[in-house]
C-alpha positions in Angstrom: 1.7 -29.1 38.3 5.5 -30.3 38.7 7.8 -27.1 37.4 11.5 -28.3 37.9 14.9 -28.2 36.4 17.7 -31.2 36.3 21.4 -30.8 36.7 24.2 -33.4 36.0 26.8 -33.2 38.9 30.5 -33.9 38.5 31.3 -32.5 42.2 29.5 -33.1 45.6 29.3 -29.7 47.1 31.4 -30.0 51.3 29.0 -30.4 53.8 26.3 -32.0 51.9 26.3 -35.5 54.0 25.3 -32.7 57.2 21.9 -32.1 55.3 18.8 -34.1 55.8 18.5 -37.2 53.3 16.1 -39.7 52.5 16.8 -44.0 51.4 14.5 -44.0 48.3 13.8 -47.1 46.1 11.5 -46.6 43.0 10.3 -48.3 40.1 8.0 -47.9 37.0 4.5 -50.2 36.6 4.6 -47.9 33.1 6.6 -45.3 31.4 4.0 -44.4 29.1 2.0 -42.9 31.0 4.8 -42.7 33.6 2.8 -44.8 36.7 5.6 -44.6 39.8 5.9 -47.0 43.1 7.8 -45.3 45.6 9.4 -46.5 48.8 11.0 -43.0 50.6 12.4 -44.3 54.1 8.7 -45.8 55.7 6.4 -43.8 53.6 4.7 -45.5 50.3 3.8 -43.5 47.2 1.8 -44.3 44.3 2.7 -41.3 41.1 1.2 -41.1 38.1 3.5 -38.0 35.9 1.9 -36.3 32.8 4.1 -36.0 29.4 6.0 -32.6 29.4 9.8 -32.3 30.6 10.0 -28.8 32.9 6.4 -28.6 33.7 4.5 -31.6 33.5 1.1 -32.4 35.9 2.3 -35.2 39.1 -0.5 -36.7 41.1 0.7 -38.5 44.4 -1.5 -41.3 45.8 -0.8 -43.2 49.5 -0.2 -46.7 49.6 0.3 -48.8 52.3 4.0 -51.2 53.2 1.4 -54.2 51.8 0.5 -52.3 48.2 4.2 -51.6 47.9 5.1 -54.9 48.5 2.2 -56.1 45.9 3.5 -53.8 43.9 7.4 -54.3 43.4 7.4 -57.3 41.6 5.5 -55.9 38.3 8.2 -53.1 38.1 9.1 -53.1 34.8 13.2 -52.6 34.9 15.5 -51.4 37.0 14.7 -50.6 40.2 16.2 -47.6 41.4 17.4 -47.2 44.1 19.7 -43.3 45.6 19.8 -41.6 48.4 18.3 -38.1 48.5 19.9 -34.9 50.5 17.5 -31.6 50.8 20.0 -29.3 50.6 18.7 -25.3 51.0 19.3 -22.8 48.1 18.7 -18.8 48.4 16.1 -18.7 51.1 13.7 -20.0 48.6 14.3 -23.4 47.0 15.4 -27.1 47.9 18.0 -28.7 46.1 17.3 -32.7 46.2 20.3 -33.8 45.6 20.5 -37.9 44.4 23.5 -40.2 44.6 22.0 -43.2 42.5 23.3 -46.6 43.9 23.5 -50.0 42.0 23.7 -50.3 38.4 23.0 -46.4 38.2 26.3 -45.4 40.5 28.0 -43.2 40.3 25.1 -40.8 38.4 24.2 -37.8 40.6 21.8 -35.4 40.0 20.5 -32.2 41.4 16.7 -31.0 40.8 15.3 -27.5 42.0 10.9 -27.1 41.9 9.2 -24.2 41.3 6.3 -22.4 41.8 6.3 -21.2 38.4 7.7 -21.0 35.1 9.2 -17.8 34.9 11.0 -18.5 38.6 12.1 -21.7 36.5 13.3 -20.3 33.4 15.1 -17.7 35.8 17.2 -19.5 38.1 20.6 -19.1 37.9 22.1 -22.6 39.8 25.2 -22.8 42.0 28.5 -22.8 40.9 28.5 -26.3 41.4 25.8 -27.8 39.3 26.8 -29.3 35.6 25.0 -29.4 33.1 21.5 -29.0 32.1 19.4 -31.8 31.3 15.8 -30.5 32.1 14.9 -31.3 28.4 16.6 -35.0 28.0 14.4 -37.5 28.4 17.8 -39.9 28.7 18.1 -38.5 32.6 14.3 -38.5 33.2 14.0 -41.4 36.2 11.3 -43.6 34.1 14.0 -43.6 31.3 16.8 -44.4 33.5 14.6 -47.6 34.9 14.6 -48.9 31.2 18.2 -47.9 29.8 20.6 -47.3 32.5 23.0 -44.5 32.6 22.8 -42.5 29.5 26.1 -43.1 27.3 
């Protein structure tokens, strides 16, 4: 089971190019069920998401450089493509911060997992997180592949 919550982000916090971060490309063989290919620097992941928008059920399968590349062409829209920092929070979480590139620039958003629901419903974020969009679909990854940025 996923459990996370998704901010908007108007300000890049200083220092956050000194945290770790991943290249990611990703696109969508189906939105419905959401079926995921993901390149994250040299690793290749195959995700299929369940329906829900804080807490939905993610299963992560291996694929190899060759699968990927099989793969990307049946991608049905954009593919996405950001870059990903892991940025620490309170001794307990990760922030993954994403600067989206391409036609999704300038879009940045900030997403915190957790172990459950109450710890999710709880959080209080940073000063410098926006707004809430855990429950839009419009900023949900598998939407933005088939409409862009939200308007």
């Amino acid at each position: 089971m996923e459990i996370e919550r998704k901010y908007l982000i108007h300000t890049l916090p200083q220092g956050y190019e000194n945290f770790p971060h991943t290249e990611i490309e990703q696109g969508y063989l189906s939105t419905n069920p959401v079926v995921r290919i993901r390149k994250s620097d040299d690793t290749y992941t195959l995700t299929y998401k369940g329906s829900g928008l804080m807490a939905r059920e993610e299963y992560n399968l291996p694929l190899t450089e060759e699968a990927y590349a099989h793969l990307r062409p049946k991608v049905d829209g954009i593919l996405i493509h950001k870059i990903r920092y892991r940025l620490p929070y309170q001794d307990s979480y990760t922030i993954e911060l994403d600067l989206f590139l391409d036609s999704l620039a300038p879009l940045l958003l900030a997403e915190v997992e957790f172990p459950s629901l109450e710890e999710a419903e709880a959080f209080l974020p940073p000063d410098w997180f926006g707004e809430d969009v855990t429950f839009s679909t419009d900023y949900h990854n598998s939407s933005l592949s088939q409409n862009g940025l939200p308007r």
